[in-house]
N, C-alpha and C positions, 0 to 999 in steps of 0.2 A: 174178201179174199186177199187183197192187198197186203192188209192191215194183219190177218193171221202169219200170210208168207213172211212178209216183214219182220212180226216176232221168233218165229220161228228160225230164220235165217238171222237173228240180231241174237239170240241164245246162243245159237255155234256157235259163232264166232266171238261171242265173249267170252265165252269158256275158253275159246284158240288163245285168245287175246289172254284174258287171264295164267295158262301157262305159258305163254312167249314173254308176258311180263315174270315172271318164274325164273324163264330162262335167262332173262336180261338181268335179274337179281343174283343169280346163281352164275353163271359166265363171266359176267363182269370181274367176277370178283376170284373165282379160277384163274382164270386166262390171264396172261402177262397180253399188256398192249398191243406187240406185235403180234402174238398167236390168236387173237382174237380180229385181229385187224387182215390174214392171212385167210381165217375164215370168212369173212364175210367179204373177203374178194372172191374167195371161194363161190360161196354161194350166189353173187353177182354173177358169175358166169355161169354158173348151171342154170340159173333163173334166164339166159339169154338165149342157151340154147336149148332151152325147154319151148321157150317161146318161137322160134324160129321150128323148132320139129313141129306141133303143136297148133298152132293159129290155126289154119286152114280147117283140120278137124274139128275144132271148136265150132269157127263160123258155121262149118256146114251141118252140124252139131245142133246149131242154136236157128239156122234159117229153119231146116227141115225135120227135126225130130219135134221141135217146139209147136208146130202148124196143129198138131193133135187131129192128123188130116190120116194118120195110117204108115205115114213114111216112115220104114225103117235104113238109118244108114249103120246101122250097128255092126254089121259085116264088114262092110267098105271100109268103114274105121278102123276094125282089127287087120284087116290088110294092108292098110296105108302105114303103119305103124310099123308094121312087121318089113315093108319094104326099106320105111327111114331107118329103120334100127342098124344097118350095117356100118351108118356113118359114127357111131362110135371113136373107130382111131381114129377120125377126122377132126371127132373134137378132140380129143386128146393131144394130139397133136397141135391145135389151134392153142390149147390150156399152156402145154409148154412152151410157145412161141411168147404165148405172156409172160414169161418169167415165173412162173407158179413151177414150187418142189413137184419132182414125180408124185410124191404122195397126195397131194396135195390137184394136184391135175387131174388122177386118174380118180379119186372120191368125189370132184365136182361133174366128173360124166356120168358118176354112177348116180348121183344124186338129182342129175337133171330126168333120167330115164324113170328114175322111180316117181319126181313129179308128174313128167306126162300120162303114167298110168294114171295115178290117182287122179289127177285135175281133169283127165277125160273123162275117167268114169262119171265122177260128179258132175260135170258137164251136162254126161247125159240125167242126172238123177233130176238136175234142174231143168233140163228142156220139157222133161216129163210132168214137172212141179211136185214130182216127190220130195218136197220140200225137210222132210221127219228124216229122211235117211239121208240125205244131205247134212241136215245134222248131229246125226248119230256118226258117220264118215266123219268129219269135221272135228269132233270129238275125241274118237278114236285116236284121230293122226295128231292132236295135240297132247294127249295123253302119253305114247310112244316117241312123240318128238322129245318129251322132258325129261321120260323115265330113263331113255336108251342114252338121249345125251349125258344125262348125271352120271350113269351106270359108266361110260363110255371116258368123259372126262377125270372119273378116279379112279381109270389105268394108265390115260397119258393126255396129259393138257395139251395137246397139239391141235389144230384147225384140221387138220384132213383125219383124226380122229373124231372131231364132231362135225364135220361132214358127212364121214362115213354111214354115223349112228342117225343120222339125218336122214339117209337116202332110207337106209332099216326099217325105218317107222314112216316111212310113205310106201315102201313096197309092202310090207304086213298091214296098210289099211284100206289099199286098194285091194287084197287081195280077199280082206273080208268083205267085201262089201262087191264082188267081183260078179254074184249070179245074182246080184238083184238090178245092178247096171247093166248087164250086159245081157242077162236072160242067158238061152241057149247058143246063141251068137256064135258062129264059126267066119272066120278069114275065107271071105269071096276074092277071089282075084280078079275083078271085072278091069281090066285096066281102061277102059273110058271113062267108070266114074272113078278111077284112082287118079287119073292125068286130069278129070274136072274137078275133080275135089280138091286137088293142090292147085290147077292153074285158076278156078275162081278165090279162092285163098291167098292168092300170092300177095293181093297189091295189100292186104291187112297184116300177111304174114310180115310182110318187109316194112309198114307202120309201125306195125308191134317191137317187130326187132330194133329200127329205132328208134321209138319209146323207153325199152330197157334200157337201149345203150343212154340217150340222153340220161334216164333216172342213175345210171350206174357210173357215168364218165368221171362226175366229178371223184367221185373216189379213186380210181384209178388214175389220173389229174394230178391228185393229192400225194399216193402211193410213189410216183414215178417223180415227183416234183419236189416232195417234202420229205416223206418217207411212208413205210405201211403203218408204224404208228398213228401218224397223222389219220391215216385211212381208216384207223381201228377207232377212233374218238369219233373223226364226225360222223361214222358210220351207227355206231352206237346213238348218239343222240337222235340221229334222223329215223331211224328205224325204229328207235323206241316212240317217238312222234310219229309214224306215219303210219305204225302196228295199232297205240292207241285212238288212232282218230280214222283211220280208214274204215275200219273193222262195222262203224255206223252206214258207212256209205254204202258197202259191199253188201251189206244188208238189205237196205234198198233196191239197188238198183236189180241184186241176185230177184227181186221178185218184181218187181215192174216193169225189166226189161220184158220177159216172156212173154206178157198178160199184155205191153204195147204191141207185139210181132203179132200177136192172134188179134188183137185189136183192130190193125189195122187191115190184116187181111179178112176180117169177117165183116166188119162195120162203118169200116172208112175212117177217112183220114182225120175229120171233124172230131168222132169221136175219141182218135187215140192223140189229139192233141189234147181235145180237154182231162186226158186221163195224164198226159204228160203235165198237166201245170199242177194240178194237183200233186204229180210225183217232186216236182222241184221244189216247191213248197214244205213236204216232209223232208225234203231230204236235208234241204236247210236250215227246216227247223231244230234238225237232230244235229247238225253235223258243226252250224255256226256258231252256235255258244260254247260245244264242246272243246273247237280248238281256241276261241277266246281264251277259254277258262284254263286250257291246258297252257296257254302261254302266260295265262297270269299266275300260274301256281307253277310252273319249270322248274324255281328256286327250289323247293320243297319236295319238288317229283326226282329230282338230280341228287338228293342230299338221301333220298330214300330210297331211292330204286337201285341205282350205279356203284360201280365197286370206286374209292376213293380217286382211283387214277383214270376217270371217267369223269368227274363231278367236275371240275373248275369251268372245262369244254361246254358240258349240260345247260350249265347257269344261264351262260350267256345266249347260247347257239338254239337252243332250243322251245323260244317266243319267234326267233324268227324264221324257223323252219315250219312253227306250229302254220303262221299264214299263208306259207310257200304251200301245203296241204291242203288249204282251203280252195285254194286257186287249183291244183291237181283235183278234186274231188269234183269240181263242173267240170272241167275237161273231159274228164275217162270216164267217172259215172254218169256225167248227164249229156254234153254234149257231142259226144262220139256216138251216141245211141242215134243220133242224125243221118250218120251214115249209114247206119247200121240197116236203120229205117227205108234209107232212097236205096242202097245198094250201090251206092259213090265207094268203094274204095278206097278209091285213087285219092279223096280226101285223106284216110288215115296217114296215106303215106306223105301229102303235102303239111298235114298238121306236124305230125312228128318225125319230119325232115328238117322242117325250119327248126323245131324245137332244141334238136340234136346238136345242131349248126348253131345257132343261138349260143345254147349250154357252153358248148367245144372252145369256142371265140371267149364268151363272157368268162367263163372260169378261167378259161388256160391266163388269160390278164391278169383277172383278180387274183388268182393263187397266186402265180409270181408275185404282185406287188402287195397281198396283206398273206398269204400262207393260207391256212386252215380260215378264217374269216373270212377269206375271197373266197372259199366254195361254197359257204353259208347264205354270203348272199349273191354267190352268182344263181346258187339253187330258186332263191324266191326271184329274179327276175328272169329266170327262164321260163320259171311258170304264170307269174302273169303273162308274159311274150306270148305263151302257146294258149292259154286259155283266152285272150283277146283273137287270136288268130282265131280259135276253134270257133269261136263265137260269129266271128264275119261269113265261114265257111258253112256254117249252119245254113246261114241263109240262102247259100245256093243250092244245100240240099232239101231236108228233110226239115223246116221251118220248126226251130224247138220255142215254145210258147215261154215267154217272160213275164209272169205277173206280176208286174212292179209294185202294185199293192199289196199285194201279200208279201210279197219280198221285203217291202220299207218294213210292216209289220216284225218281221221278223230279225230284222235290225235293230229296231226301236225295243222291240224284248232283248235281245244279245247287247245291247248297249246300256240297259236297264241292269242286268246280269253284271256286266263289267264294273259298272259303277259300284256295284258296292261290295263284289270281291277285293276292287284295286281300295278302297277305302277302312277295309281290314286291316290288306295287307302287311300296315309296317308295324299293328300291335300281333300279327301271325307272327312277325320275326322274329319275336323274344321266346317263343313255343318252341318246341321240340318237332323236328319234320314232320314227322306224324299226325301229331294233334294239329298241327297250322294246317297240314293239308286237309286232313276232316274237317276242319273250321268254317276254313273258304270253299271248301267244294260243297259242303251243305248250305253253305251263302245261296251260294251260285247258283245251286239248284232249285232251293227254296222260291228264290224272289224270280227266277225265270220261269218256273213252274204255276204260279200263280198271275203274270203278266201273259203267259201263253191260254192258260182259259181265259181271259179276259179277251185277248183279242182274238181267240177261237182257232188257236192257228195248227194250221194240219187237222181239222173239225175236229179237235183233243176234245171239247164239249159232247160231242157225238158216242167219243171214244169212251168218254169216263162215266157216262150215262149209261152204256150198253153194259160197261164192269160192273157198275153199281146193281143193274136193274137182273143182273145172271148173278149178283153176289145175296139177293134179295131171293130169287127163287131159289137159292139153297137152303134158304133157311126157311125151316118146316114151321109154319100157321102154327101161333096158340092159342 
């Protein structure tokens, strides 16, 4: 069950991932520095206040539709929405206190509303485990994200024009996808569970928020400190690193968080620990050679992906963001599920309080004294900072299981993998970006592919037997 959701939720989002890499080929190369650097301050701030409207629905989302116990909050949700929605000019108004154009403010509130439709509904498609129209939704809105932006940026290359066309293609795929999430669901206005659905939400609502703020500060940091170019470069490399390498995680954890909540509410604790070690073991199986490899191949992903005035930035910045990611994917996919688990809260908000604070301090230094390099790597020791922190706080809550055997395993393949990518690499150099990246990434694949059955990791043995032996009954007896 695991292993299907996994796949299935690992196809969406590579096909997302595959046009957001589209759009990073195509943008780049539109967009003048600042108007690209405009958007994606843009989009930082509807991504914050998405999360701040947002959170609470989720959680209660993900405690109580997930139980598979009968409880429907599908009402309650459409009313709590309908209640936040007046705050609108609030954000608007908060957008232009940023400094963000009118245009350009009022496209990222539009933008943030048409998130929370959509992310709710899949929400709920994933508490359900309708896993298939999660990724048909998923689809859909990468599809309309590409086609509307392209459409959109050859009438005017400005950031609150692809904003705009942004928020478009999240409201047209929530809206497909509207009676199979929602069912017949009409706006209850019970206000005790509206005032409990926000007030047990809050202490994750206000983690989350600063979460966003930590992952979005340094750009605005940058923006205010150096300029919005500045903002538009590391913005670009990091996103393009943290779109390619998350997209495995999200995958993950999209189906083993569910399958640990009924876990533990059906069978105990024992057991959804052993289902949790098992889960951190795939997840970095999947997730540690790919940002290895991504930061050993940057050179070649910068020179292919990014439009020219993007590439010098990429080269450098983007090996050391790739492990700043590594260290964000235990944090959020694996060690938050801690809380998630005991119903601590008030952790998410001491994890990413410190983190925030951490960020604020480390960057605001380092930008001043090295520029756009101080937010490169004030980024990766923020995230070590929080994901050590998150790790100590585990153990007050919801004890997340460490299999250091399997773990070294997994190292000892990703280190295996390294070695003989980084020992290509400087005959890749004299190739054309292309061919050096298909070169090394089939290295990389190859020889970690074949060290990972060997040490059976993530039971791939299990896995490639059961393909084998279903590839075997298709084929008709002679």
């Amino acid at each position: 069950m695991l292993a299907k959701q996994t796949a299935i939720y690992f196809i969406a989002n590579i096909f997302s991932a595959g046009f957001g890499l589209l759009n990073t080929v195509v943008f780049t190369r539109i967009f003048a520095v600042e108007a690209f650097g405009a958007y994606l301050l843009g989009l930082a701030f509807s991504t914050l206040l998405a999360t701040i409207m947002s959170s609470a629905l989720k959680l209660s989302i993900m405690r109580e539709q997930a139980r598979g116990d009968g409880t429907d909050v599908r009402e309650t949700a459409l009313a709590t929405l309908l209640v936040l929605s007046p705050a609108a000019p609030l954000a608007y108004g908060a957008a232009r206190l940023a400094h963000f154009e009118p245009d350009v403010a009022a496209t990222s509130v539009l933008l943030a509303y048409a998130v929370i439709l959509f992310d709710t509904s899949q929400e709920l498609l994933r508490a359900e485990q309708k896993a298939a129209s999660v990724m048909r939704g998923t689809i859909l809105r990468a599809i309309l994200v590409s086609v509307l932006g392209i459409a959109c940026a050859s009438i005017a290359a400005t950031g609150a024009m692809l904003l705009a066309s942004s928020a478009l293609a999240f409201l047209l795929s929530a809206v497909a996808f509207w009676r199979i999430a929602w069912g017949a669901a009409r706006p209850r206005f019970d206000r005790a569970r509206i005032v409990a659905t926000i007030a047990n939400g809050l202490p994750l609502t206000l983690s989350l928020t600063l979460l966003a703020l930590a992952g979005m500060a340094d750009r605005f940091l940058l923006a205010g400190l150096v300029g919005v170019a500045a903002a538009g470069e590391f913005g670009a490399s990091f996103d393009l690193v943290r779109q390619a390498l998350i997209i495995p995680a999200i995958s993950i954890a999209s189906a083993f968080v569910p399958m640990t909540v009924r876990l533990l509410a059906t069978q105990g604790r024992e057991e959804a620990r052993a289902h949790l070690g098992k889960c951190l073991e795939l997840l970095l199986a999947i997730t540690l050679p790919a940002c290895v490899g991504f930061a050993l191949v940057s050179p070649q992903i910068a020179d292919l992906v990014l439009g020219p005035q993007f590439r010098e930035t990429a080269r450098w910045a983007m090996p050391v963001l790739a492990m700043a990611v590594v260290f964000q994917i235990l944090t959020q996919q694996y060690l938050h599920t801690s809380f998630l688990l005991s119903n601590r809260n008030s952790f998410y908000l001491a994890n990413t309080g410190s983190i925030l604070l951490f960020n604020l301090v480390a960057s605001t230094l380092l930008i001043h004294r090295f520029g756009l390099a101080g937010a490169v790597w004030g980024r990766l020791a923020a995230e070590v900072f929080g994901c050590a922190q998150a790790c100590a706080l585990s153990r007050l809550a919801f004890a997340m299981p460490l299999p250091l055997g399997r773990l070294a395993r997994v190292g000892a393949a990703t280190a295996a993998m390294a070695a003989a990518v980084y020992c290509l690499s400087a005959q890749a150099a004299a190739l054309p970006p292309a061919l050096a990246l298909a070169l090394l990434v089939a290295t990389g694949v190859a020889v970690y592919a074949v060290i990972a059955l060997i040490f059976d990791l993530a039971e791939m043995r299990e896995l490639v037997g059961a393909l084998a032996r279903r590839r075997a009954a298709r084929v008709p007896a002679e």
